[in-house]
Every structure is written in C-alpha cells, then in structure tokens.
VOGU-3710 file (C-alpha; in Angstrom, 3 decimals, decimal comma):
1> xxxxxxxxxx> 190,836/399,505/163,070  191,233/402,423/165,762  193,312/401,380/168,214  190,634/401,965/170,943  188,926/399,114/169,507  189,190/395,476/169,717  187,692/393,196/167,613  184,214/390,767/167,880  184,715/387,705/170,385  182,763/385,400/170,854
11> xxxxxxxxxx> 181,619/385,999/174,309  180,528/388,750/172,726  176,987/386,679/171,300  175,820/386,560/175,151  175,772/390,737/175,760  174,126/391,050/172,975  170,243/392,090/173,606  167,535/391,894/170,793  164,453/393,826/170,763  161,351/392,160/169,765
21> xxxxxxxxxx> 157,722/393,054/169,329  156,656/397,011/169,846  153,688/397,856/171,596  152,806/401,659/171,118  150,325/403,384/173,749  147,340/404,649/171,905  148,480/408,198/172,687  151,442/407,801/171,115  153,597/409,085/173,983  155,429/405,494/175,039
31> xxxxxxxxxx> 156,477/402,056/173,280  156,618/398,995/175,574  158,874/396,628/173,962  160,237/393,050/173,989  163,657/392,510/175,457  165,613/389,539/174,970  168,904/388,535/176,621  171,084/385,906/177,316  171,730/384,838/181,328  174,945/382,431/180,311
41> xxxxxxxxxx> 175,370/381,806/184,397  171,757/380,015/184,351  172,679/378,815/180,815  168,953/380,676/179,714  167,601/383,199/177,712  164,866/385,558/178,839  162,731/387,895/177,804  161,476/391,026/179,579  159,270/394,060/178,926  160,591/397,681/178,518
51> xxxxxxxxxx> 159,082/401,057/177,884  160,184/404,207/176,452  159,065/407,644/176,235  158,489/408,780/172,630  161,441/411,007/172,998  163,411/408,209/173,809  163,291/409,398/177,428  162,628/407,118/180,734  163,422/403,612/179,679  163,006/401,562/182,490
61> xxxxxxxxxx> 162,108/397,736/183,027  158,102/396,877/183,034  158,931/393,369/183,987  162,333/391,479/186,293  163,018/388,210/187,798  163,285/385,167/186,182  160,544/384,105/183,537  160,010/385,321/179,937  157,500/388,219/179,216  155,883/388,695/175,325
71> xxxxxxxxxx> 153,547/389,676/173,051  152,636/392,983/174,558  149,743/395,018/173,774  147,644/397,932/175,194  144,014/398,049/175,304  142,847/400,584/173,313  141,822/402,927/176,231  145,604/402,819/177,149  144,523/401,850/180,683  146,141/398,280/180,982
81> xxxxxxxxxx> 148,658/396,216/178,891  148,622/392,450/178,413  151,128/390,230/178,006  151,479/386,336/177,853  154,051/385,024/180,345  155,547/382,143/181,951  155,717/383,116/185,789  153,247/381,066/187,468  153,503/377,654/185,216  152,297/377,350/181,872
91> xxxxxxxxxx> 152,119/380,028/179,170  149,213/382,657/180,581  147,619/385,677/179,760  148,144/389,108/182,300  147,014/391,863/182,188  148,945/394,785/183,734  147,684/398,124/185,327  149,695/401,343/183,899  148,720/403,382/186,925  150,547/400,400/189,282
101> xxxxxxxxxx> 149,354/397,239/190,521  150,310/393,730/190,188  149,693/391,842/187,094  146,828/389,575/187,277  146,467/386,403/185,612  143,506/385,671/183,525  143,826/382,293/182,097  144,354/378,846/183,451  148,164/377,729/183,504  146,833/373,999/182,650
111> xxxxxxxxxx> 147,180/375,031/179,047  149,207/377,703/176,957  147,825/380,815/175,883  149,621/381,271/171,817  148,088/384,987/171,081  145,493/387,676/172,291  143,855/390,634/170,879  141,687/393,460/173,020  138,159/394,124/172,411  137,874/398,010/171,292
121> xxxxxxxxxx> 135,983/398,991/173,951  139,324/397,107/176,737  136,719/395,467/178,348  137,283/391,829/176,991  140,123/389,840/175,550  139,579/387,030/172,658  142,420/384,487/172,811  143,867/381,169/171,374  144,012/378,330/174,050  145,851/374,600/173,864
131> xxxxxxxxxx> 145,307/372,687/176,684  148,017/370,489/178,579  147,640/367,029/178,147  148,394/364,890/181,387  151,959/364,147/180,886  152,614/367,869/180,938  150,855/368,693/183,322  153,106/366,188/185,924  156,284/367,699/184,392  154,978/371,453/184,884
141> xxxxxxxxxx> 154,335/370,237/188,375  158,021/368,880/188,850  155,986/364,800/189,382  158,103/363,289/187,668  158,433/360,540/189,903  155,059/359,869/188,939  156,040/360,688/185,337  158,457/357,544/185,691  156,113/355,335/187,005  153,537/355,687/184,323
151> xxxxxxxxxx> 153,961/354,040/180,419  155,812/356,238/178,549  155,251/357,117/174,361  154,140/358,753/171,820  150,521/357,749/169,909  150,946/359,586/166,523  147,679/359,429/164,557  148,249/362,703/162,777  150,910/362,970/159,356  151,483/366,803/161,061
161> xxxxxxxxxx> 152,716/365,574/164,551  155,506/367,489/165,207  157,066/370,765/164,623  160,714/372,489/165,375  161,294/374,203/167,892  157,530/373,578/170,031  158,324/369,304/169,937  155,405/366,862/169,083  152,057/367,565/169,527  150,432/366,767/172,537
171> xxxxxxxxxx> 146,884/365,571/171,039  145,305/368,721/172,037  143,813/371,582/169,496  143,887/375,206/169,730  140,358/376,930/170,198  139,458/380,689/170,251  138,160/381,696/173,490  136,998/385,218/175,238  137,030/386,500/178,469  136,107/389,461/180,904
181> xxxxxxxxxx> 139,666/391,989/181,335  139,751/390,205/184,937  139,726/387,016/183,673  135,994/385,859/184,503  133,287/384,952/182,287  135,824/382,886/180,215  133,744/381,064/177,210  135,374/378,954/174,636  134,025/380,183/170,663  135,030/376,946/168,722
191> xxxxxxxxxx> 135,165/373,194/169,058  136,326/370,326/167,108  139,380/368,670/165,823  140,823/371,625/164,234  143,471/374,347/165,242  142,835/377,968/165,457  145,199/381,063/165,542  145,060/384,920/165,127  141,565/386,241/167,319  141,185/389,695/165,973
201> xxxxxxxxxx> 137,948/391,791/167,424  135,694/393,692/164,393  135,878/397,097/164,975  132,350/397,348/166,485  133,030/394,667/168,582  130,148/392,631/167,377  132,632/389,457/165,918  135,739/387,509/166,382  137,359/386,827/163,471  140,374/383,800/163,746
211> xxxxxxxxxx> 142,144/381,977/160,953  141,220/378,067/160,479  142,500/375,060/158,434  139,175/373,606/158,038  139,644/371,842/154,603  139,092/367,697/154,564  142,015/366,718/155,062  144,437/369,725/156,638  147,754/367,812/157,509  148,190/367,316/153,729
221> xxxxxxxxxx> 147,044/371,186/153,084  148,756/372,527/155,473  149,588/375,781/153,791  145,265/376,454/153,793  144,318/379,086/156,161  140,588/380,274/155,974  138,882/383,358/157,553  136,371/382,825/159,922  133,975/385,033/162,404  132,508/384,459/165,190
231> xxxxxxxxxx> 129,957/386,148/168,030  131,786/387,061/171,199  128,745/385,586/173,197  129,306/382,117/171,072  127,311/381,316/167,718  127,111/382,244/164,545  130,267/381,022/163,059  130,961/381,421/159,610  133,566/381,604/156,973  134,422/384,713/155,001
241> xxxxxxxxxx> 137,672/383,501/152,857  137,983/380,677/150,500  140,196/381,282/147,822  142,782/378,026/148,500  145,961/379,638/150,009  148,166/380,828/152,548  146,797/383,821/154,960  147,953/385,195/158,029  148,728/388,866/159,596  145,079/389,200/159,000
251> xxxxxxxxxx> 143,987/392,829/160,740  139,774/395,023/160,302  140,172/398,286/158,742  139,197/400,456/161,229  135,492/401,305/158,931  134,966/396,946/159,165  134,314/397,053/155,440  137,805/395,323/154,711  139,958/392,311/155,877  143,554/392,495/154,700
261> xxxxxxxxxx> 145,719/389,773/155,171  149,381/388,313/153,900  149,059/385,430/151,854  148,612/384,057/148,351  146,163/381,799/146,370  147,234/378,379/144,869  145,762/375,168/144,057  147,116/373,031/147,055  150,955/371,480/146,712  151,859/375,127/144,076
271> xxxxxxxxxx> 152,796/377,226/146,632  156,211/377,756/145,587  154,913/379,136/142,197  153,189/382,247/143,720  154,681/384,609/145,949  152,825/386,018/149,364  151,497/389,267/148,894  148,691/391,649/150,240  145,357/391,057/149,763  141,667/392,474/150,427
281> xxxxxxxxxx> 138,731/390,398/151,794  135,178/392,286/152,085  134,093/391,402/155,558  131,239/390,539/154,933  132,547/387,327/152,499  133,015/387,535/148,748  136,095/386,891/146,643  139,567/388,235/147,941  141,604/390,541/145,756  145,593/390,678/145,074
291> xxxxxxxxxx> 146,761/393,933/146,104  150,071/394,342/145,685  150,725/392,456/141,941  153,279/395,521/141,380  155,596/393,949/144,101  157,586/390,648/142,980  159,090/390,143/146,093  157,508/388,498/149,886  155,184/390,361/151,739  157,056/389,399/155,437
301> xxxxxxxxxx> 160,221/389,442/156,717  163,344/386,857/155,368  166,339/388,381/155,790  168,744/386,417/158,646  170,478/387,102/161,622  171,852/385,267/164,335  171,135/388,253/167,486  167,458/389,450/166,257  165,572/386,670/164,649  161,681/386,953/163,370
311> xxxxxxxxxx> 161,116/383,183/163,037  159,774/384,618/159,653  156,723/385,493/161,719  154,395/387,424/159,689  153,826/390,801/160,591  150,091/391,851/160,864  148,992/394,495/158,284  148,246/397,933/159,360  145,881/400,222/158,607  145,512/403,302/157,911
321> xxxxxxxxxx> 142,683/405,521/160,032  140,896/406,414/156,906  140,471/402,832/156,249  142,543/403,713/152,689  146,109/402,405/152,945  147,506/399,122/154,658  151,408/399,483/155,565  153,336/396,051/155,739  156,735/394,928/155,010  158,812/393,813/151,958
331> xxxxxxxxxx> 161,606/391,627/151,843  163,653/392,537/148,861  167,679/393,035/147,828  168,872/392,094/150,837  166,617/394,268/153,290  163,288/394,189/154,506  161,461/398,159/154,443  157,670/399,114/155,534  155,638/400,097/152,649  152,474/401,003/152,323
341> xxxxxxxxxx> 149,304/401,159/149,090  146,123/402,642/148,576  143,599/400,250/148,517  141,531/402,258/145,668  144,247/403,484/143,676  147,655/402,377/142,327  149,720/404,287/144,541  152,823/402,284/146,283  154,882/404,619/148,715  158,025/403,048/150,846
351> xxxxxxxxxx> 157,640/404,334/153,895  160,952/403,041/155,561  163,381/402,146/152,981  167,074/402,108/152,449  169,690/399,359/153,694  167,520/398,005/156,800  166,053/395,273/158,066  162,780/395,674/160,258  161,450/392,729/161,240  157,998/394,065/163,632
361> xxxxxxxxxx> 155,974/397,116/163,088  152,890/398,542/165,015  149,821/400,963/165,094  147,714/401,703/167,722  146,396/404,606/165,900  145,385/405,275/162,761  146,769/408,579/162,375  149,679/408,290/164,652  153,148/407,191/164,099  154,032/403,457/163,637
371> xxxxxxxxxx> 156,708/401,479/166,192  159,382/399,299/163,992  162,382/397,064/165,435  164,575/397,865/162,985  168,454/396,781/162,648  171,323/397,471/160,163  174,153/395,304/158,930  176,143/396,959/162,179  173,469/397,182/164,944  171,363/394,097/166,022
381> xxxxxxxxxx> 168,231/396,292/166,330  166,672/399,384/168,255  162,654/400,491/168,629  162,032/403,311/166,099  159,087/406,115/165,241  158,275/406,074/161,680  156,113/408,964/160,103  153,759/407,297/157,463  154,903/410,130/154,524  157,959/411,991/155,731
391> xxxxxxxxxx> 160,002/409,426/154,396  162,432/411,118/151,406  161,497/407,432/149,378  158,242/407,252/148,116  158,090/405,287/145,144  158,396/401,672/144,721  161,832/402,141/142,732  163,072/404,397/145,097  162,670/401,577/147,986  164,216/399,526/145,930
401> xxxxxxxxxx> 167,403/401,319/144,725  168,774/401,474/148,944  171,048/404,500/147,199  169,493/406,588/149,604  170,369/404,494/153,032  168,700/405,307/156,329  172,073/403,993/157,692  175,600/405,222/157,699  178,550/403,787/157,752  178,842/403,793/161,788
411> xxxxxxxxxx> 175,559/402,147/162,367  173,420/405,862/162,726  170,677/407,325/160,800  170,524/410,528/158,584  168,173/412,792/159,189  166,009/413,020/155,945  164,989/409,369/156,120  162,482/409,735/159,062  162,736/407,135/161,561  163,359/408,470/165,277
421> xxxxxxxxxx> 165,212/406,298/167,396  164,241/405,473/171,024  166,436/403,377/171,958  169,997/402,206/172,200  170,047/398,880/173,541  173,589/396,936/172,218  175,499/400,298/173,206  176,978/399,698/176,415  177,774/395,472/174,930  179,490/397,080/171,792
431> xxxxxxxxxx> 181,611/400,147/173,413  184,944/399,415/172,411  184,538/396,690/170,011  185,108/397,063/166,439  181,835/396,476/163,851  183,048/395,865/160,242  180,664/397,282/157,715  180,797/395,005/154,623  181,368/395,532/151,172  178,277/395,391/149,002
441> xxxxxxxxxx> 179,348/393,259/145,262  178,037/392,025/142,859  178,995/388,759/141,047  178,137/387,959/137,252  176,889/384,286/137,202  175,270/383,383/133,531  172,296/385,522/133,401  172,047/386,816/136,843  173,652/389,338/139,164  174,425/387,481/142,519
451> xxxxxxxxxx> 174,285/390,046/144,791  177,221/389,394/147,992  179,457/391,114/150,345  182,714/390,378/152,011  184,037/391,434/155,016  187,905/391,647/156,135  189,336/391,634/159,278  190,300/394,335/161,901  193,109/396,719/160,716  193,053/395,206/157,117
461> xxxxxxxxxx> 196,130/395,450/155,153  195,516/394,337/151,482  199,007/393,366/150,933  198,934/390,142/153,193  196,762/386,770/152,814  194,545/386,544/154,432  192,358/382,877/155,048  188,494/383,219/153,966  185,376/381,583/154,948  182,180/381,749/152,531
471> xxxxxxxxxx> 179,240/381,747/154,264  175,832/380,240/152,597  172,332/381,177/154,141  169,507/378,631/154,756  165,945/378,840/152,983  166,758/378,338/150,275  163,840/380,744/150,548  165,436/383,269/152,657  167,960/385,939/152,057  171,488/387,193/153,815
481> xxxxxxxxxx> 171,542/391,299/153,834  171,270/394,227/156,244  171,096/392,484/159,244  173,748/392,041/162,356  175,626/388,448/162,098  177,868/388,413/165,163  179,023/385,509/163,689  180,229/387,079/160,520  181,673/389,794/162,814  183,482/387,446/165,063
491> xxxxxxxxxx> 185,076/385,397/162,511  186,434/388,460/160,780  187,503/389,443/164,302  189,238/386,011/164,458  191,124/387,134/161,127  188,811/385,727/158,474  187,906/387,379/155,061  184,045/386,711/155,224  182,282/386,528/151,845  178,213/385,917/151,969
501> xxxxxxxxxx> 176,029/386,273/148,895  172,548/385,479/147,653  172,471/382,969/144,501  169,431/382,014/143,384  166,868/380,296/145,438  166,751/383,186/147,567  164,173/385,543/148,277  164,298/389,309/147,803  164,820/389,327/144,165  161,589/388,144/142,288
511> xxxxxxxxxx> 159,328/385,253/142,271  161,501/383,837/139,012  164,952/384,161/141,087  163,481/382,800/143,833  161,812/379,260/142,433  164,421/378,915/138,921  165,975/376,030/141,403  162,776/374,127/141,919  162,930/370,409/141,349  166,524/371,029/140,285
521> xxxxxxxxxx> 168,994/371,632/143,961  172,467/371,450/143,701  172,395/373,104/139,882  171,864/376,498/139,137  172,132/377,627/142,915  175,681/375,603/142,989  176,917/378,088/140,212  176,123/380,784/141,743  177,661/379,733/145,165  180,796/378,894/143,255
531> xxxxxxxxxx> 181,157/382,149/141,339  181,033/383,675/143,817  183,605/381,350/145,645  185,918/382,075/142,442  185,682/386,075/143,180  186,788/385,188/146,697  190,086/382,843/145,493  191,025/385,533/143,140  191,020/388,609/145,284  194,737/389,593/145,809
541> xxxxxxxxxx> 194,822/389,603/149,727  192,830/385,765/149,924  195,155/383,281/150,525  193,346/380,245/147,846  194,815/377,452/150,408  192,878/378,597/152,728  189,491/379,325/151,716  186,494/377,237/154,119  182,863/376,614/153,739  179,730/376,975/156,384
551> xxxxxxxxxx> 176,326/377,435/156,047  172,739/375,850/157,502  169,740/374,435/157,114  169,579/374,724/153,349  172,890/376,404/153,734  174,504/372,774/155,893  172,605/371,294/152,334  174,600/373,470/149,756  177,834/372,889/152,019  177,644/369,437/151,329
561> xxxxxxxxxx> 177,123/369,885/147,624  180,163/371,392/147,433  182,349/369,504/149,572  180,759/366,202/147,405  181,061/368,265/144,060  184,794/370,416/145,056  187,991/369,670/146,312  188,595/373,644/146,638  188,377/373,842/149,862  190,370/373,680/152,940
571> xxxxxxxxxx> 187,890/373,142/155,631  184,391/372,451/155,929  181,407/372,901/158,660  178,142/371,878/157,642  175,530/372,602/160,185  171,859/371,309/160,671  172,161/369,764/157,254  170,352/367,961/154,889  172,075/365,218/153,114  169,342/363,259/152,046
581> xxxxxxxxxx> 166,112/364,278/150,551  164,430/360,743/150,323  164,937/359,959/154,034  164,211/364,069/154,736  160,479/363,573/153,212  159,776/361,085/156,271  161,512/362,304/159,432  161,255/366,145/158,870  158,094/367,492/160,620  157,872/369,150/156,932
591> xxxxxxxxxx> 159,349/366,758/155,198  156,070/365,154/153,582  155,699/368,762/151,882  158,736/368,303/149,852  157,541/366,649/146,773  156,154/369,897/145,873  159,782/371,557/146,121  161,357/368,314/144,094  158,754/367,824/141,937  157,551/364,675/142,693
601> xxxxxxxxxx> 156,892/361,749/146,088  159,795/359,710/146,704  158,535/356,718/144,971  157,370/358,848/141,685  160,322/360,260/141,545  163,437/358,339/143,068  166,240/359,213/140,689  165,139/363,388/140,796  165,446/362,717/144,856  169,131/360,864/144,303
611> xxxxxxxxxx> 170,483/363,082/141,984  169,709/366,491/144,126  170,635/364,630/147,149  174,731/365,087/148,138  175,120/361,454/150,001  174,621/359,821/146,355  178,344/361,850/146,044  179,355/361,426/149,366  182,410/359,378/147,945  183,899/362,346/146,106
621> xxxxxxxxxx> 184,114/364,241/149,368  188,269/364,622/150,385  187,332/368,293/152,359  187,534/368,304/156,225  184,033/368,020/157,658  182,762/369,139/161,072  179,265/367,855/161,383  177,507/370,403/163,915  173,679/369,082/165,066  170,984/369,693/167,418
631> xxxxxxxxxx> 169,093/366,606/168,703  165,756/368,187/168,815  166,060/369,488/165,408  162,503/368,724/163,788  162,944/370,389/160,535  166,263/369,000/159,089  166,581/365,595/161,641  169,808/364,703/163,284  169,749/361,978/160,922  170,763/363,805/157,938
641> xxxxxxxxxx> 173,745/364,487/159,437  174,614/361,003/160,758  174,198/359,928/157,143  177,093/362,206/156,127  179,422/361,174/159,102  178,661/357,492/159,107  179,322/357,324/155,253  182,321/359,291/155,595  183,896/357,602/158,256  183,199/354,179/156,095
651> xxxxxxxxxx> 185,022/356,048/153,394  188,184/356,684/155,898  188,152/360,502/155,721  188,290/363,301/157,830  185,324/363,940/159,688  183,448/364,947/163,248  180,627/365,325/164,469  178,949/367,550/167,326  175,493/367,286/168,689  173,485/369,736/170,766
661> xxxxxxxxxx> 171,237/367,875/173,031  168,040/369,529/174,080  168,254/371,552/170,909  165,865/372,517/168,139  166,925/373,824/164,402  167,187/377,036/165,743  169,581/377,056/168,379  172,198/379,446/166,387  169,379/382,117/167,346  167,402/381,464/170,271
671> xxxxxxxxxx> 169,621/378,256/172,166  170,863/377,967/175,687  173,788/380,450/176,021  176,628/378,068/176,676  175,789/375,702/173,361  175,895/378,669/171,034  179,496/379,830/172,681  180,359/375,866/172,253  179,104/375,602/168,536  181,449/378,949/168,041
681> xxxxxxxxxx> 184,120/377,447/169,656  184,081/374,285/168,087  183,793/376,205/164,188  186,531/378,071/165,492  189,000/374,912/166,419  187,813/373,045/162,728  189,051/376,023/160,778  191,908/376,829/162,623  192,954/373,132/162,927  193,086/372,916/158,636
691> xxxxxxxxxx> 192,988/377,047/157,861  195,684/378,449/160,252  196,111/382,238/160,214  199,533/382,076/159,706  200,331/379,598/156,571  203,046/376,989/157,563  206,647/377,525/156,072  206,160/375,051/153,272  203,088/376,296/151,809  204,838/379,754/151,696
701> xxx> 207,740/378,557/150,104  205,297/376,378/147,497  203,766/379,498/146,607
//
C-alpha cells in the first residue's frame, strides 16, 4: 500500500454516494441522475437529483433540502422532467420546468404515487396510485394523539399482506390513472381488487398499457403478471399476454407492433425451473415468444453490493429506433453487461461487457446513446454514455470471457471498450484511501468450477498470518462479483484476508448451476462453500486458527449450516438469517412460496423441511455466534434468529444477539446511517474478541 494511503474505515460507508436511475434528455446533450447519500447527523439517507452535460461538464444539483427525489424522466419534447418526491407529505408526482420554475405537484399527497411514464406527445402523464388509508393519513399529519386514542391493529384478510422493506399492506390497491402535465383532468383507468404497476403510453398515444395479476386467486400466483391496455380517456380494457409467468420491464417498440418484456413462462409454483429472459408480445395480443433461448443466464441485474444496490429491480427493455433490436442486461460470471438481439435474426451483440456491474440503463432515443450506472469491483458506481456498436465485444462469448475488461486495475476505463464517463461521484470520499482489487480464483469442487476471490490487507506481506473471514452472499439466487463491498474493503482494511465465492445456487452461471440445490439446502451448496473454505486454510499467509464466517439472508442461512455442520471456525456472525424453514413458510411475507424451493408444504413434507433446516443441528454448534437482526425484517423474520440464540443459550454456548429496531432486511444497503456504522462495529468487536490480529503467545508457540 502507498504510503499516501490509508486503508477503508468504517466511517468510510457514510461518504460514500451511489448513483441511481439515469434520465437522458431526448437530445442527448445532459443526464439527470439519482443521487443517494447518507446525512449520519440526521441519522437519514436522501436522495437528490443531478445533471450532467454529455461531456461530463456542469454537474450541478437539480434538487436540495431535505426530502428524497426519484425516478426521473423527461418528457419527450425535453421541455419538463418529472420526478416522484416526498416534499410536501406523501409520495407525489412533479413535474419540473428545464427553462426554471418551481416544481409543481400534480397528484394528491393522500396516497403514494409508485411509477409514471409521459405521453409522447408531454402533454399527459399515466401513473400508478395507492391511496392512504386513515391511519396514515393521521401519522403523515403528525395526529398521533388522535392515532393513540383510536383502536389500534391489523385486519389481515389477504395470504400476501406484507412485504420487506414497504411494511403491511394498508388494504388499499394500486390503480393506473392519467392526468393533464399540470395535474388537472386526473381520471382513474382501472378499478377493482387488484394491483397494478408499470403505465407505459403506445407510441401513438392511443393506449395505456400496465401489468396486472388478474388470475383467480393472485396471492397464491404471485409470480403472474399479465399485459393489459387501456384508453387514456377510460374504456376499453383488455388483455394482450397470457402465457402463465413472470413479466415486467415491459417497454412499445417505437413502430407499436411489439411488446418486449423480462420474464419467463411456467405453470404456477415452477418458477425456479426456468430462467427470466426476453421475450416478444405482438401488441395487438397473440402468443409471446422467447427471445433470448441462446442466453442461460437472468435477464436483470443480481450481482450485490452494499453502497449501490438495485433491489434486483428489473430494468425496462430498450429499443432500438428501427424497432429491430431490444438492449437489456445480463447477469452472468460475476458481472452484469448490456446486451442487445435482433428481434428477426439470431444476432446477440454485448454492448457493454467486461468485469462490470451496471445495474440501470436508459434511452430516450432510438438512435442516440444509452445512460448506464455502472460500477466496478473498486468504484461504487458513476453515470456512463454507451454507443450501441462501438463496443470491441460483440459476440455472446466475447461478453462472456471478461478477458477484455472495461476496467483496470485502478478503478478506470480503457479506451477501446466504449463507455464515456460523466461523472466522478465517490472521488473526493475515496482520495487517500486505499481500494484493494481482488484476486479472481477459481476453486475445483466435484464437477464444478466455483468461481471466488480473496482479498488481503493493506501493505500485504505473504510471509506473515494473517486472520481470514469468508464471506457468503444471500439469494441463494444472487451472485457476489464486480461490484464495490465497502464492507469487504473495510475488513481487509481492518487486517482481514477476505475470501468470497459463488457455489452453486447462485446466479450468473446457468439455469442448471443455479437450481442443482433445489429441494436439497445445506448439500451441494455446503461443498462448495467449504472448498472453498479449505483453499482459504491452506494458503501459506492464513493463519487456520483464525479463519471466521459471515454472510446474509441466504448467506446468515449457509452460516449457520456451517457453524451446526463445522467446528473450523473461530468466529461466527450470522446476519438476517434463516434457521428454520418450517416456521420461515408462515412468518416470511414470502414464506408461503417456499414449498416450491423445498419441494413440498410443510405438512407434505416435514422431514425434507427438518433436514435442510440448521436448528435440527443446532446442538453440534461449539463456534462463537453473533446474531445480527433487524426488527422490521419481513423476508427472513426476527424470529429465525431468536430460534438460533434461544436454543443456543439453552445449550450453554457462546452466543449474542443484536437487533436493529425500525429496520427492514435491507438495512446493510439502504438503513439509517448510524445502525449500519453500529452493525460494522459490532462484526468488528465479535471477530476481534475470538480472531485477534495478533495471535496470543501460546497459540504461536503451539504452532
């Protein structure tokens, strides 16, 4: 490590900045962009709206103060941008002059606007609309004397009722309305007990098409997502998709002959069996065709981070101008690129490839460049121009191979892969501070590759021993790759080895990597996790008495596998966890979707739920545990980790527990400032409590 340089703290998460969404003018000359930072003084996060020139020239602030700012988007005259914001109660849609001007509100704040699309001739705006119910209206008010006064609870009627990270539902459904660009003539398009998402105008302006779970009984087909249209002026509502399936990121070609849309088809409760890929629906209704067969890998975005996080939000297809190719993104081998296809021939280009991880791209033109937030295993994320053709890849295998990176080593771009960058926003947070680039591996478990990296500390000196943490990623559906983890950076700052890998179970490497684990956890994935943990104890400079664990979600699961399963370990912290999958299936706001992942309901199939669950071998566990929670966490239940701590502490052994209050399952990316410096802290403390840097005198002289 230069000496200039000092390593990764972790106040260091909190001046970190993430971009977000692009919005690109349709001249082509600026990008307004989605800004997220931490305030850790109010203890919030916010996020604002910036623009840049296409140079990357002039960035300035669109929006200040104290509210969050998203979802921007230009009508297509490039007269006016809108934006959904927080800053006069509720969650409403603005619109915003570019010649100067205030920003005028357009919808009620008695409800929350979710997403927004322009009509193409920026006259109107078609919109998705929940209202408040009564109770939140009080509490948006600050009543909440009257709140107190009134009965307080919850009426669930619904099995779907609740979901991480937006609480329980508030009895209210989500209808497609339209509006004038000032807000007036508002008229609501659909009624009825169902929810509605993604208003996208035809390109003649003549329908509203929206995506609908209209199916009997939806709650227990929740992956079904239909196609629907619908007059502007109300009427005529019908469906155009009905192959049973997943859809979303649903966008018109710009001739309105062609729908294309992420998703997949599968009778309901096989999801896991087919992978979501690109497909065509004629407009005007018929049977929707699989696109992209050639690609064994997700259509979307599913590679982690903890500064820049996606939510695995899908992002929309884009079009080409002469309604021939769609461009979308691939998660695969650890990155996620922008590719793009004919739709009449077989002709696959990647149009952003190499070791990257771009997690939004957009086109307001069909001929013009497209805007991607796009980060490396070294930079959070920046807003960059891509080309459609000038990239040096453009064959499937050469987006695949990453032997051509757009990266280097120090977090920059080479010129032949195309991409121009605008913007620079981590550089003033990371001046000084030393970024480890991993090492890329690969570990031989049975039949399969496992493809990892590792990471040593600051000023690295392979004769000393060093302790090691192994990292495991959630999903199991996801993937770990070419995206920033301060919190791999900070523990190698801390003097850590870091070693993070991809057994199988995760995504990026085909759809028979990705499901060989179904109905069978804690087996094949648990030999890869541990090969890979043997590469780590035998490297020369790893000191094998000190090697932790960590991981969540799915990753707080496999950490308690192998704390029930091994004694290898020093140290353990197992965050959001799952412990055990028969109690998961009822309190998760998923959880009644998990037969099809274990092959079987709970009472079918009690001994398959036992066996893959770790609390039926809680009793084997001897390994330090720190138990790290959030309260609000709706998709794996504080209770799943109570269940580990209350079981160990029966058993007598060494174990804590932390909760977050006020917290949801994603808190590691998107929580209040001072719990994710506290949740560092307090991983910090566990390891160096059982893992000290410097092994005591009796362990040296036993080895």
């Amino acid at each position: 490590m230069p000496s200039r340089l000092r390593p990764m703290t972790h106040d260091d998460l909190v001046k970190l900045r993430s971009v977000g969404r692009p919005a690109l003018s349709p001249d082509g000359r600026r990008v307004v962009f989605e800004l997220k930072r931490a305030d850790a003084k109010a203890n919030r996060n916010f996020t604002q709206l910036m623009i840049v020139s296409n140079d990357g020239t002039g960035l300035r602030s669109l929006t200040a103060g104290k509210y969050n700012y998203t979802r921007p988007a230009w009508s297509p005259d490039g007269r006016s941008l809108a934006f959904i914001s927080d800053r006069e109660k509720g969650q409403c849609l603005f619109v915003m002059r570019m010649d100067g001007g205030e920003a005028l509100r357009i919808t009620e704040p008695d409800g929350v606007v979710h997403d927004f699309a322009w009509s193409p001739d920026s006259r109107r705006l078609a919109y998705t609309w929940q209202p408040m119910n009564e109770r939140e209206k009080l509490e948006r008010d600050g009543k909440n004397d009257e709140v107190a006064r009134r009965p307080q609870f919850k009426h669930v009627t619904r099995l779907f009722h609740k979901l991480d990270g937006a609480g329980w539902w508030n009895g209210q459904y989500t209808h497609v309305w339209v509006c004038n660009a000032d807000g007036s003539a508002r008229r609501q398009l659909t009624r009825g007990d169902h929810d509605h998402s993604e208003p996208r105008w035809s390109p003649d302006g003549l329908l509203i098409s929206f995506l609908s779970n209209r199916t009997p009984n939806p709650d227990m087909n929740s992956e079904h997502l239909d196609v629907f249209a619908v007059r502007p002026t109300g009427g005529g509502l019908r469906q155009l998709k009905t192959a049973n399936g997943s859809c979303s990121g649903h966008a018109w070609s710009p001739d309105g002959r062609w729908i294309a849309y992420v998703g997949a088809c599968f009778p309901r409760g096989k999801g896991w069996q087919h992978l979501e890929r690109i497909w065509l629906l004629p407009a005007r209704g018929g049977k929707p065709k699989e696109l992209t067969r050639e690609i064994d890998n997700l259509c979307r975005h599913m590679t982690l981070g903890d500064v820049v996080g996606s939510g695995f939000e899908v992002c929309p297809v884009i079009w080409s101008g002469d309604s021939e190719r769609v461009f979308f993104l691939v998660s695969e081998a650890g990155a996620t690129r922008l590719y793009s296809r004919s739709i009449t021939r077989r002709d696959l280009r990647c149009e952003a490839g190499g070791n990257v991880n771009i997690y939004f791209a957009q086109r307001t033109r069909g001929d013009g460049p497209i805007a991607v937030s796009l980060g490396t295993i070294t930079d959070p994320g920046d807003i960059y121009l891509v080309e459609p053709g000038a990239a040096a890849e453009q064959s499937v295998d050469a987006g695949r191979r990453a032997s051509r990176p757009l990266h280097e080593g120090n977090g920059t771009f080479s010129a032949h892969a195309g991409p121009c960058r605008l913007t620079r926003v981590n550089e003033d947070a990371l001046r000084g501070v030393f970024v480890q680039e991993p090492r890329e591996i690969r570990v031989r478990s049975g039949e399969a590759q496992v493809q990892a990296w590792i990471m040593t500390p600051p000023g690295f000196d392979p004769k000393r021993k060093y302790p090691a943490i192994l990292q495991i990623h959630g999903g199991p559906h996801a993937q770990y790759g070419y995206s920033f983890f301060h919190e791999f950076q900070w523990l190698a700052g801390l003097g850590y080895v870091v070693c993070f890998s991809n057994p199988r179970g995760s995504s990026g490497f085909g759809l028979r990597y990705m499901n060989c684990i179904h109905a069978d956890w804690g087996n094949i994935d648990y030999r890869d996790v541990m090969r890979v943990a043997d590469w780590l104890f035998d490297r020369p400079f790893v000191d094998r008495t000190r090697v932790g664990v960590t991981g969540g979600s799915y990753g707080g699961y496999m950490t308690n596998w192998l704390v029930t399963h091994t004694q290898r370990f020093a140290a353990a912290v197992t965050q959001r966890c799952v412990s055990n999958l028969e109690s998961m299936f009822g309190t998760s706001d998923y959880g009644f979707d998990l037969g099809t992942e274990f092959g079987g309901l709970p009472w079918e199939s009690r001994e398959l739920y036992r066996r893959q669950s770790p609390l039926t071998f809680v009793a084997n566990c001897r390994t330090p545990l720190l138990i790290e929670h959030q309260e609000q966490d709706h998709r794996c239940p504080p209770e799943q980790g109570e269940q580990m701590f209350a079981s160990l502490k029966v058993l007598g052994r060494e174990v804590e527990m932390i909760r977050f209050e006020g917290e949801s399952h994603g808190m590691v990316r998107g929580g209040r400032p001072q719990n994710r410096l506290e949740r560092l802290r307090r991983i910090e403390a566990w390891f160096a409590k059982y893992m000290p840097q410097r092994a005591p005198a009796r362990r040296r002289a036993a080895r």
